[in-house]
N, C-alpha and C positions, 0 to 999 in steps of 0.2 A: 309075199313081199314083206308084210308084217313082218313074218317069222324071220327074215333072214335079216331085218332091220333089229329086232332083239338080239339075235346072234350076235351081231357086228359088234356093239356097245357092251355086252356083256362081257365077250372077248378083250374089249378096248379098256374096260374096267381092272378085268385080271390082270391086263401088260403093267396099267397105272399100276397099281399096288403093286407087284413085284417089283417095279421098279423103285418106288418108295421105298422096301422093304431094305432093297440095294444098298441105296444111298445110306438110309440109317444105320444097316451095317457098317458101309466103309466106314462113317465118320466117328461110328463107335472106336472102331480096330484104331482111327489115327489119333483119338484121343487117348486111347488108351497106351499108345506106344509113344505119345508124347510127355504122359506122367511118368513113366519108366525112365524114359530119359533125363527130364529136371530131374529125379531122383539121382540119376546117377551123377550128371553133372554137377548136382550139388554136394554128391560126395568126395568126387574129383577135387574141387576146389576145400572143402577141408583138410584134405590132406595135401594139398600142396603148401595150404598156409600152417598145418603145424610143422611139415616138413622144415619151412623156413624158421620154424622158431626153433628148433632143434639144432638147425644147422648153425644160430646165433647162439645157442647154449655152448655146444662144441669148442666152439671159437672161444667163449667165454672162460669156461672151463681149462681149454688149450694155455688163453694167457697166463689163469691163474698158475696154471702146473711152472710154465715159464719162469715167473715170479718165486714159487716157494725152490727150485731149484736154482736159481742166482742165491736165495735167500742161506739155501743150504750148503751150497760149497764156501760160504761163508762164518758156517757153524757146522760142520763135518758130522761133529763130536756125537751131534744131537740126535739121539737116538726118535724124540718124539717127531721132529722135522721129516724122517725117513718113515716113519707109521704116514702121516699127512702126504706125505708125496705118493705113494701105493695105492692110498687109497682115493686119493684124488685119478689117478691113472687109470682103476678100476673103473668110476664111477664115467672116465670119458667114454671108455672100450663099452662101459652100457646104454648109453646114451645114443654113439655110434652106430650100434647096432638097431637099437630102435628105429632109428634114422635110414637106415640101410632097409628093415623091414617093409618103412611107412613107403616108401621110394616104389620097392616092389609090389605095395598095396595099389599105389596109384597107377603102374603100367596094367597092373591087370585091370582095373575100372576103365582105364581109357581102351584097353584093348575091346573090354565089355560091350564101350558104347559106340566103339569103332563096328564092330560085328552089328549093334544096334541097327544103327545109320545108314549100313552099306545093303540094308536087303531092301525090297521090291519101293519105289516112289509111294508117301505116303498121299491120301484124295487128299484134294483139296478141300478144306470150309466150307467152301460156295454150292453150292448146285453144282449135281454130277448126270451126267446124261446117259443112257442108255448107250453103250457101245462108244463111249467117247474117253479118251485118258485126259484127268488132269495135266494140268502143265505142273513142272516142278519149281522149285525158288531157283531164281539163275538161268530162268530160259527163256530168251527172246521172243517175241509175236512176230506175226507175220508183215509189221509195217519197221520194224528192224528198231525198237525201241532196245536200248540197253540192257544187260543184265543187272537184276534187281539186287542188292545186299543179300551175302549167304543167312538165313537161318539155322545152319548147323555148325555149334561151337559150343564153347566155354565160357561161362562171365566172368573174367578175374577182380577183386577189388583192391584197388591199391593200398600199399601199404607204404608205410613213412620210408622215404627213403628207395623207395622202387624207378625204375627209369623204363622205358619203353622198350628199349633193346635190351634188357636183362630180362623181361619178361619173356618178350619173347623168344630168349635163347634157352628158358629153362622150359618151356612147350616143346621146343622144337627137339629138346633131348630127348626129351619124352616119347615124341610123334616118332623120330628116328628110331627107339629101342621098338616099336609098334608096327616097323615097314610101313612109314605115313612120309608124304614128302613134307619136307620142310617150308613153310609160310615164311612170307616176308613182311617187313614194317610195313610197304607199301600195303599190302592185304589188310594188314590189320587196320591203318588209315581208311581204306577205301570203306571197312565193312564199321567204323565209328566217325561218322559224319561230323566233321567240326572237330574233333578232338586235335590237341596241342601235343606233341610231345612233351615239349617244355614247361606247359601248366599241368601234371599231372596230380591234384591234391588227393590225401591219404583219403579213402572212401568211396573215392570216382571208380566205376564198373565200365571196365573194358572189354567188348566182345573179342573172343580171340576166333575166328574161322575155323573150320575143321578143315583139314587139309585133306589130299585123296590119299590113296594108297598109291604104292610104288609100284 
């Protein structure tokens, strides 16, 4: 009787530890796959904010050319006016292109972290049980409590002069060139609690949702 009472516990010991063993693993795998992520999404978001400086230089650039051409057909003659105009044209078509590059930089990061997101539910933090799946963010319990705010997205931070539905119309180009559906303001209200459209000051960090695939 002895003996088959040391069995038991010794047996009971091994399950314990493998199953700790488990757990340690999972929570390894989800932290590790959640650094990968803020990495990426915080490369996302540099390149969409030099995107928009570039696309301000353009513009800027664009007037100027505007400007030395009225300037010009008011001085024909001016050989030096025509060097200035060339090369101002030059410098837009380089800029342009930059711009065009950064653009295709940032579908492929988002496709990146699209592929990221979409493979197996990462464990949960908490305690993981033997033979039992986490719940994921977004899924209701069994007494019908609400779906909880997405954890997968973008943090944008505003910048002077940004509006809420511009924001969210340069995502949603994005998520479209990615086969992602397109989000709505409401989505993005529901997932930044309290937030105003109409008070958006430069620096405020707005979570943008990940959207699904199509």
């Amino acid at each position: 009787m002895k003996t088959f009472m040391l069995w038991t516990l010794l047996f009971s010991g091994v399950l314990a530890f493998e199953g700790r063993a488990q757990d340690a693993a999972a929570l390894a795998d989800r932290d590790a796959a959640e650094e990968r992520y803020k990495k990426l999404n915080s490369t996302v978001e540099s390149l969409i904010e030099e995107n928009a400086s570039l696309r301000k230089k353009v513009q800027q650039l664009s007037d100027r050319l505007g400007t030395m051409r009225d300037e010009h057909a008011k001085s024909a003659s001016d050989s030096s006016v025509q060097d200035d105009l060339k090369r101002l044209a030059e410098k837009i078509q380089e800029v342009d292109r930059k711009r065009e590059g950064d653009m295709k930089q940032v579908a492929s990061e988002l496709e990146r972290i699209a592929k990221l997101v979409a493979g197996e539910p990462l464990p949960s933090k908490g305690h993981v049980k033997n033979g039992t799946s986490p719940k994921t963010p977004g899924d209701s319990d069994r007494t019908g409590t609400p779906k909880s705010i997405p954890t997968k997205g973008y943090t944008y931070k505003v910048q002077q002069g940004d509006y809420l539905g511009t924001i969210i119309s340069a995502y949603n180009a994005e998520f479209k060139k990615n086969g992602m559906k397109a989000i709505t303001q409401q989505q993005v209200l529901d997932a930044n609690p309290g937030l105003n459209p109409n008070k958006m000051g430069p620096g405020r960090e707005i979570f943008i949702p990940m959207p699904e695939p199509k």
